[in-house]
N, C-alpha and C positions, 0 to 999 in steps of 0.2 A: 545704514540706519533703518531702512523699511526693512529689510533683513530682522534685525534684532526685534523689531513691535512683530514682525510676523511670529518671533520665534517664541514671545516673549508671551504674545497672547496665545498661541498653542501649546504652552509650560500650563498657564493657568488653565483652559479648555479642560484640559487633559488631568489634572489635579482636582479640578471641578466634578467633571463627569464619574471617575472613581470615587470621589465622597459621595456622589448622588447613590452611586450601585450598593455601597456599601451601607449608605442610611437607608436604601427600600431593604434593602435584604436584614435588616432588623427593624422593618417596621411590619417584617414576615411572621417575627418571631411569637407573637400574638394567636397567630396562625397553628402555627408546628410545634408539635408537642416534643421538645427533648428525648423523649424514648425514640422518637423517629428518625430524630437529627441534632444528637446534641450542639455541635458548634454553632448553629447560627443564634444561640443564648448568650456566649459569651460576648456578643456584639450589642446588646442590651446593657450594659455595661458602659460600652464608650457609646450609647445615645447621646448622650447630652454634649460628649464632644461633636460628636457629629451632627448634630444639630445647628449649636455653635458656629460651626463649618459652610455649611449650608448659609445659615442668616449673613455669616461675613461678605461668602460669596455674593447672595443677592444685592445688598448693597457696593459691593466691589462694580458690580454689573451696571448696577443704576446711572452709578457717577462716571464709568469709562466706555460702555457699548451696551446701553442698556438694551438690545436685541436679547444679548445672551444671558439677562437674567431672567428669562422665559425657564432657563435649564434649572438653577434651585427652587425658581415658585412653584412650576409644576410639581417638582419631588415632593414640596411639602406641604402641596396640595394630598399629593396621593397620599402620601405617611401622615394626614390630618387627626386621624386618630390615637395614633401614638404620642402625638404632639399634644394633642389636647389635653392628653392625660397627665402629661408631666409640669404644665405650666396651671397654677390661678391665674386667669387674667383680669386681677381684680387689686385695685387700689389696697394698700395695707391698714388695717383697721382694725383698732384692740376693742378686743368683746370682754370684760368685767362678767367673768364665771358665775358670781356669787348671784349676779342679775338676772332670774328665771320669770317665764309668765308662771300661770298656778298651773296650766293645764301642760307643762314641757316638764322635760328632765335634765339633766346633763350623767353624759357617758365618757368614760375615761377609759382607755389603755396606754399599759407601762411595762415595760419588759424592764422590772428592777433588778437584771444580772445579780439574783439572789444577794441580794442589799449589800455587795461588795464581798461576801462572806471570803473569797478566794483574793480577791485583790489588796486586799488589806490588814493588816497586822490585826487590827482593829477596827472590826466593822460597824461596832454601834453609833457612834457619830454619823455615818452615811445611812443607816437604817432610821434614825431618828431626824434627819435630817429630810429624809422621803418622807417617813408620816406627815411631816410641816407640812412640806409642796402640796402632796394630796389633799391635804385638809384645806388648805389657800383654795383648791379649786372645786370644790361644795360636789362630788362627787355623787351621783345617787346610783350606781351603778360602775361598779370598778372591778375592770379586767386587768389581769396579772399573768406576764409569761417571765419564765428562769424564777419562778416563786418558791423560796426555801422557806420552811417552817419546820417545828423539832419540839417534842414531849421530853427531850433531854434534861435533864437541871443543870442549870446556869448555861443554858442556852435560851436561841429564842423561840419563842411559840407563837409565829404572826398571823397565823391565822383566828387565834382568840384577839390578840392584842390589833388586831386590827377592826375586827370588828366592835369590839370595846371602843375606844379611844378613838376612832372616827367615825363612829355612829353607822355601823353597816353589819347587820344583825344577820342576814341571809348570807347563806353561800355554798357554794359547790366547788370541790379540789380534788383535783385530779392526783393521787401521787406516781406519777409514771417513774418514779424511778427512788427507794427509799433504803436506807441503811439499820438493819438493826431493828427492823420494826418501826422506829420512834424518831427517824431524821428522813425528809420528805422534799423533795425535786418535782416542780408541773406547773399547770396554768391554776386558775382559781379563780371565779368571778365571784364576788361582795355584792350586795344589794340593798337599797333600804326599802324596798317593796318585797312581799314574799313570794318562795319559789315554790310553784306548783307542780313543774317536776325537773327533776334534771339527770346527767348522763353523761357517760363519752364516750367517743366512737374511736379506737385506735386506728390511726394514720400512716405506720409504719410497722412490719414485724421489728420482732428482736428486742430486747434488753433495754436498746437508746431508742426505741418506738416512745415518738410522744403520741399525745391526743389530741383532739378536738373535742372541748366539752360544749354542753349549753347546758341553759339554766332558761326556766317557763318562766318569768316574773307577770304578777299579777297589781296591775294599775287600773284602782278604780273598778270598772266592767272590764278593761280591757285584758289582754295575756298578748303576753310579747316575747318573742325568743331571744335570747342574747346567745351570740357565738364567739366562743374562745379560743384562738390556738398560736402554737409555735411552730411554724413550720421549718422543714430543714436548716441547717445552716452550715457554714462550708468547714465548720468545727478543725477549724485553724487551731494550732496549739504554738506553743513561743520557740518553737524552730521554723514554724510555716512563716510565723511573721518576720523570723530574720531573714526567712528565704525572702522575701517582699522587698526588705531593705536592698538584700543584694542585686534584686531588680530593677529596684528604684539606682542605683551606682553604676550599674552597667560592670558587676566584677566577674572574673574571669567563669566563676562557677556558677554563670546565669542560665545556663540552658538547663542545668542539674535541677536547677531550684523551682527554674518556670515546669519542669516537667513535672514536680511533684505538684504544686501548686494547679495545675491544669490538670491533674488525676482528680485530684481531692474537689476541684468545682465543676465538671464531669459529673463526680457521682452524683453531687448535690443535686443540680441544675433537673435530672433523670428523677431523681427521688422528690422534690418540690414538686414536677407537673403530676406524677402520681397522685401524690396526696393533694394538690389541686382539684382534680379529679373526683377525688372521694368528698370531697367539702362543697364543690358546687353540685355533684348529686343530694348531697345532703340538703342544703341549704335549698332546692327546688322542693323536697319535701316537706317542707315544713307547713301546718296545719295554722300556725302563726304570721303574723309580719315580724321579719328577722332584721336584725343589729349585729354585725358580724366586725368583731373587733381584733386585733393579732400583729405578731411580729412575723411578716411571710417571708424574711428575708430575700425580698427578690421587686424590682424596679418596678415600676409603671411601663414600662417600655415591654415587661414578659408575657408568657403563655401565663405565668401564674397568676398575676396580677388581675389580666381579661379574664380567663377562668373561673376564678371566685369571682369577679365584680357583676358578670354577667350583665343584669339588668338593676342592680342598684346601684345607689348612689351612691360617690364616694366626698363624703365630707369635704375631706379637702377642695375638693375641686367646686364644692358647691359654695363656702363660705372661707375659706381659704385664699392665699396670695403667695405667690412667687415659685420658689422649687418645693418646698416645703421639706427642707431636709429633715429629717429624723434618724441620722444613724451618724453618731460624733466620730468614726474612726475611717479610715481610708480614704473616702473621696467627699469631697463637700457636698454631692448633689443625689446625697441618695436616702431615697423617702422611701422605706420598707416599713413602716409601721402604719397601719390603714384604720379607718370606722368606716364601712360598708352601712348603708340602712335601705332600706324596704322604700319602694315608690309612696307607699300609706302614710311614711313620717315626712315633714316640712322640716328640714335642716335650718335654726337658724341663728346656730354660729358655731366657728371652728377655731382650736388655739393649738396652733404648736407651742410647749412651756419648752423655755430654755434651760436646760439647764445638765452640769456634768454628772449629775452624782450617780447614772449610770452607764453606760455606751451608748443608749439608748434616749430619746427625746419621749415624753410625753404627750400624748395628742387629748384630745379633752371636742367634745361635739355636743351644741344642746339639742332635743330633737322636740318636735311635737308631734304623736300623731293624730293623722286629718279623720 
């Protein structure tokens, strides 16, 4: 019997102490840039199990030999940072958008996976159906990434028809990627203050190079930068995601499939801190207080995420609660949509909007600046 507790508590120790190596070693990843050492990125990824892990263990420890929950508290002493970034530790509390002081705004970003245009037979019900939501949350400044618009006939033209029909007369569009002259792929940010100048800066070579744009919006005295981007994404196509399936099964042709799938998030992971990179040098230049808004594809737990966040704030986390999911497909717990703002603005309030009508979650921040 002492036998078995001896063996049984050196099963758990030993279980224990590997999750602990494995949560610092992605709580590294903040640290290391992917061009240096890609793999320790994909472990940014399973943070949240591993977290999980850790918190079970400390209470495991509590209630059976609390000596040894000294081993997860310290870890997530040391991983504090990582940790902070992923939780709101804040009661859940609905903020009513429509409800501004006079001297605040509210900011929105939306990665409208080009209003279904590909997913659907018919996309105008999902396009119309976005204008609603938007307009529900009184927008005065709205960021857009996978944004399609088109001078086609009997197509659509969303960049008039959105500034028409929800009152957002300013704007700057990127077309990083367009057909024919007259059909157009990028980000675009709307305003209803006007834009004193704006730009973009490309973030990657090549064909499928998106940008980073901003836009000078002028409030009042004041001039404010808004920042817009898409960054990398692991541009899965519908054999990657059957390879996923196969992963998910455990079927015979898993190694085949994990190996393409680990190429293609490889490249990513390498090409995000890049243009990481180029966005927080930007973002230090600026002559403004910045509002940096986007789909970065890439966790709270990465190099990408600290990189841009640098020393602003990140909504979420300031008026925000719980994981703050934003991304409807693969795993429940992954928040890749961000509002970044400048130490100058008072945050004060944040809404994740539920809802399917793109892969993508909308995030919505009111700000003020001091």
């Amino acid at each position: 019997m002492k036998f078995l507790r001896l063996f049984t508590k050196g099963f758990f120790l030993t279980v224990n102490v590997v999750a602990v190596l494995f949560f610092l070693l992605a709580c590294l990843a903040p640290l290391i840039s992917p061009v240096s050492f890609w793999p320790i990125s994909f472990l940014t990824l399973g943070f949240p199990l591993l977290l999980a892990i850790l918190l079970l263990f400390l209470l495991f420890w509590l209630i059976f030999d609390p000596k040894y929950a000294l081993i997860p508290l310290v870890a997530l002493l040391l991983g504090w940072k990582s940790v902070s970034s992923f939780f709101a530790l804040r009661w859940p509390k609905e903020w009513d958008t429509r409800k501004k002081e006079d001297d605040s705004f509210n900011i929105m970003s939306y990665n409208v996976a080009l209003f279904g245009l590909y997913t659907k037979k018919d996309s105008k019900p999902t396009r119309e159906a976005m204008f609603k939501l938007i307009d529900e949350q009184q927008p005065d400044v709205l960021c857009m990434q996978d944004f399609y618009t088109s001078e086609k006939k009997d197509d659509f033209n969303n960049r008039e028809d959105i500034s028409h029909i929800l009152d957002l007369p300013f704007r700057f569009f990127s077309s990083d990627f367009n057909r024919n002259g007259n059909q157009h792929w990028g980000s675009i940010i709307f305003s209803k203050f006007p834009i004193l100048q704006s730009d973009k800066v490309k973030l990657s070579p090549g064909p499928l190079g998106e940008s980073l744009i901003f836009a000078d919006i002028v409030r009042g005295e004041d001039t404010i930068r808004i920042v817009n981007m898409h960054l990398e994404s692991y541009r899965f196509n519908t054999q990657d995601y059957q390879s996923i399936e196969k992963i998910k099964k455990q079927e015979d042709s898993v190694l085949v499939a994990a190996k393409g799938i680990m190429y293609k998030m490889r490249d990513a992971y390498v090409r995000r801190s890049r243009q990481a990179n180029i966005v927080a040098d930007f973002i230090r230049t600026s002559p403004h207080p910045v509002i940096v808004c986007g789909d970065f594809n890439d966790t709270p737990a990465s190099y990408t995420y600290f990189t841009i966040k640098g020393n602003l704030q990140d909504a979420f986390l300031k008026r925000g609660s719980g994981i703050g999911r934003t991304f409807n497909g693969l795993s429940p717990t992954l928040r890749i949509d961000y509002i970044f703002a400048d130490r100058a603005f008072t945050i004060n309030g944040f809404k994740t909007v539920h809802s399917d009508l793109s892969d993508h979650r909308p995030v919505i921040a009111n700000v003020t600046l001091r």
